[in-house]
C-alpha positions in Angstrom: 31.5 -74.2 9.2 30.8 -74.8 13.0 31.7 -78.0 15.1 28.6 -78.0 17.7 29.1 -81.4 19.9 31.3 -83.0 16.9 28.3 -82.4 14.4 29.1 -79.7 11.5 26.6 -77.3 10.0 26.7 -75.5 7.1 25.5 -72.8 7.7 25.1 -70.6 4.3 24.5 -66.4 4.6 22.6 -65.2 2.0 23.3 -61.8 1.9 20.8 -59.3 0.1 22.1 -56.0 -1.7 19.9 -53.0 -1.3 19.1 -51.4 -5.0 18.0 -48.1 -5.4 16.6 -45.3 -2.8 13.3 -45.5 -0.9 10.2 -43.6 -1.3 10.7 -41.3 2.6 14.2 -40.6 1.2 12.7 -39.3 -2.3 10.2 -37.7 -0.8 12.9 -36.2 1.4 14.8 -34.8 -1.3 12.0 -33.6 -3.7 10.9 -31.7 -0.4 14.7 -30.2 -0.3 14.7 -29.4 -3.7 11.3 -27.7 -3.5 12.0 -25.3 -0.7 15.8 -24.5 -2.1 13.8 -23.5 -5.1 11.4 -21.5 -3.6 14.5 -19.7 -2.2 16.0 -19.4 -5.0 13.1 -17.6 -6.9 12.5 -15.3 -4.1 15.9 -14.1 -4.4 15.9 -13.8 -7.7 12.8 -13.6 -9.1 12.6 -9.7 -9.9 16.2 -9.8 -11.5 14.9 -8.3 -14.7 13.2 -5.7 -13.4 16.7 -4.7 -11.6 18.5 -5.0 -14.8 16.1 -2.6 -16.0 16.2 -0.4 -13.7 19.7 -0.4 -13.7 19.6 0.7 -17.2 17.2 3.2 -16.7 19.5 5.3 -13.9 22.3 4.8 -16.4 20.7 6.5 -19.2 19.1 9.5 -16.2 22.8 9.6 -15.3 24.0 10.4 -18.8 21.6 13.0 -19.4 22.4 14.6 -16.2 26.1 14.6 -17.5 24.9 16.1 -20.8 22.9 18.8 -19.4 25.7 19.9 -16.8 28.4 19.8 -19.5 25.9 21.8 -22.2 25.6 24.3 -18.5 28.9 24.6 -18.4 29.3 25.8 -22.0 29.9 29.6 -22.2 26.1 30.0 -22.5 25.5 28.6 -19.6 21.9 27.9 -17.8 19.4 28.2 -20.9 15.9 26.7 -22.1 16.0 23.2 -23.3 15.2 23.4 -27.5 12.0 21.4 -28.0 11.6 20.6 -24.2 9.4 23.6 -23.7 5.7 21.9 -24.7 2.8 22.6 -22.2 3.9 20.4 -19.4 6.7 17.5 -19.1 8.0 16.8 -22.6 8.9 12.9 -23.7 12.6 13.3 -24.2 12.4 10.7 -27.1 10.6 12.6 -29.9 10.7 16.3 -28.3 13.9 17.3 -27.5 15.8 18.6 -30.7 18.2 21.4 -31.5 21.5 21.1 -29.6 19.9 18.7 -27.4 19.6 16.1 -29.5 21.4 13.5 -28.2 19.0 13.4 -25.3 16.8 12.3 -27.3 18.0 9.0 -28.3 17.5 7.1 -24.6 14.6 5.2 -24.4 13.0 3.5 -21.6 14.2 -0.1 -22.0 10.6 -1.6 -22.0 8.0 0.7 -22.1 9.0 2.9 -25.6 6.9 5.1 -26.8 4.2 5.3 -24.0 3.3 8.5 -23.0 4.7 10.9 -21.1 5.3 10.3 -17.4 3.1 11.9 -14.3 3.1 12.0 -10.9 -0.5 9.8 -12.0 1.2 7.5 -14.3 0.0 4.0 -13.0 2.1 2.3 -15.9 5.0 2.4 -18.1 6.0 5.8 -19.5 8.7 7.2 -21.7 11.7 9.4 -19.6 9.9 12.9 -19.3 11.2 16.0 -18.3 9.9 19.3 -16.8 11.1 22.3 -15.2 12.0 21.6 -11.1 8.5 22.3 -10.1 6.8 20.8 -12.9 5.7 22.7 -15.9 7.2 24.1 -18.5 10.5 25.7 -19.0 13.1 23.4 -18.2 16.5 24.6 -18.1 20.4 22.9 -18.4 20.2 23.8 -14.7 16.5 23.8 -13.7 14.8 20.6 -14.0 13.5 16.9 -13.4 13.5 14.0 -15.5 10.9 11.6 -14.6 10.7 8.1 -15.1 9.0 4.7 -14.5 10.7 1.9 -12.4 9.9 -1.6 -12.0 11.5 -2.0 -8.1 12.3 0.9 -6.0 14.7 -0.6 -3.9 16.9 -0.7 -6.3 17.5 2.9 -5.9 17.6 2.0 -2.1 13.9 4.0 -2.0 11.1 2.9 0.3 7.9 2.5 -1.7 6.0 0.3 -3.8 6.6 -1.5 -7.0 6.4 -0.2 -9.7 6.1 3.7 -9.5 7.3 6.9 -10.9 10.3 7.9 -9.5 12.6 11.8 -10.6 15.4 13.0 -10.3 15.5 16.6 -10.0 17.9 19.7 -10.8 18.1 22.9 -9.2 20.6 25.7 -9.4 20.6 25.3 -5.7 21.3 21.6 -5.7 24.2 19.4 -7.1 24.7 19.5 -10.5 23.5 15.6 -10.1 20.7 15.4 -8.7 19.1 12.3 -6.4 16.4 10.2 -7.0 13.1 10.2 -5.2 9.5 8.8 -5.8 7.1 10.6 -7.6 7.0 13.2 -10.3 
């Protein structure tokens, strides 16, 4: 109440409560939402692929280890049993004799496809060859060949997907590194 020259007023304040958000500041958060997103996928989006590939260098890795341990062996650098075909040999169904736990990695997605060349333009099964391609691949003399979804994630420069080998030599580390092609 106000006294104004002896006269009272009631003066009454209606106050309004504000319910509920406004369309700019939905539209402002949809728009947030939409480019975190966007982020998001970008980042993430060929995670898969990685996992794969990741699986795939794995299994290249343990055959490596097999093949320098069966080197090793008082035998030492001989023919791979049932790897000796007329050109790269899927190491899947092939490779038998002593060999023959080589024989049990398979590609995570693309089983059963076909051997892999330096033409492959799709999936192919883990292939191996002798160091220059051909036949005659030895526990010390040779290159496994193989399809991958994202190069990068053997820190190579190149496009995805592509073939990619590691390869063998007597005159290179018993592990090998990984390059493009076949």
């Amino acid at each position: 109440m106000y006294d104004f020259l002896h006269t009272t007023y009631n003066i009454q304040h209606t106050t309004y409560k504000k319910r509920g958000f406004t369309l700019i500041e939905l539209l402002i958060v949809v728009a947030i939402i939409g480019i975190l997103s966007v982020a998001a996928f970008a980042t993430f989006g060929n995670t898969r692929g990685r996992a794969r590939d990741a699986v795939r260098v794995s299994d290249i890795s343990q055959i490596q280890t097999i093949l320098t341990i069966e080197n090793l062996t008082p035998l030492g650098s001989r023919l791979l049993t049932g790897c000796t075909g007329a050109g790269g040999e899927r190491l899947t169904t092939l490779c038998t004799g002593s060999f023959l736990e080589i024989a049990s990695f398979e590609d995570p997605l693309y089983s059963s496809s076909g051997v892999c060349t330096s033409s492959s333009a799709g999936g192919c099964d883990y292939t191996i060859y002798k160091s220059g391609g051909g036949v005659g691949a030895k526990t010390d003399d040779y290159q496994i060949c193989f399809w991958i979804e994202d190069p990068t994630s053997l820190k190579l420069t190149g496009t995805a997907p592509a073939v990619a080998k590691v390869l063998v030599t007597p005159s290179t580390p018993k592990l090998g590194t990984f390059s493009l092609g076949c």
